[in-house]
C-alpha positions, 0 to 999 in steps of 0.5 A: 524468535524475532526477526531482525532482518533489514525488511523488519528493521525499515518496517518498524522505522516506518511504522514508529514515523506513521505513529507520529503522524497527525492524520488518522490514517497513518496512525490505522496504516501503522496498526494494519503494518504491526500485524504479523506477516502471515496475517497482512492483507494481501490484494488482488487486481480484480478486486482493487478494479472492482472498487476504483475510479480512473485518478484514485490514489489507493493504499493497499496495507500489504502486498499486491498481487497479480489475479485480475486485470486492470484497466484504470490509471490509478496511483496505487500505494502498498507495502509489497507488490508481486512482479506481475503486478507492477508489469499491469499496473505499468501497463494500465498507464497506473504509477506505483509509490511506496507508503514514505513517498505518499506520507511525504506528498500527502501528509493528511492522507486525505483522498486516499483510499484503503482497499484490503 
């Protein structure tokens, strides 16, 4: 049976203005979002300090979790995040947006990269 809970219904909203979207990563975030919970990526710290640089805007297609440590100031862009996880990214001096407020700052999606 389909969800239909409010979580699924702003999903599906977000998924289908990604769609229209002209750049090509929206039209892939889109396509990573459509998969089914069980099977969206989810993230470590460790591995999204292994693969950044200090300034780097990076979008995670699912949740972020808390493993790991991070040290670099990053603006980090996710569907989902873990409490821990927003507590070290606070505390690293990283900024958290949501996917409509990257789209809405960033329209080409260009210098954003996809960790997951």
């Amino acid at each position: 049976m389909k969800r239909t809970g409010p979580t699924n219904q702003i999903m599906q909203k977000m998924i289908a203005e990604l769609k229209q979207k002209d750049a090509k990563l929206w039209k892939r975030l889109a396509r990573e979002l459509e998969k089914p919970t069980r099977i969206r990526r989810e993230v470590n710290l460790s591995r999204i300090e292994r693969y950044v640089k200090t300034g780097d805007v990076v979008l995670v297609p699912g949740k972020v979790l808390a493993s790991g440590e991070l040290t670099k100031k990053i603006t980090l862009v996710a569907w989902n995040f873990s409490a821990g996880a927003v507590t070290k990214i606070k505390a690293a001096g990283g900024k958290i947006l949501t996917i409509s407020e990257l789209v809405k700052i960033n329209p080409k999606g260009t210098g954003v990269k996809i960790i997951g």
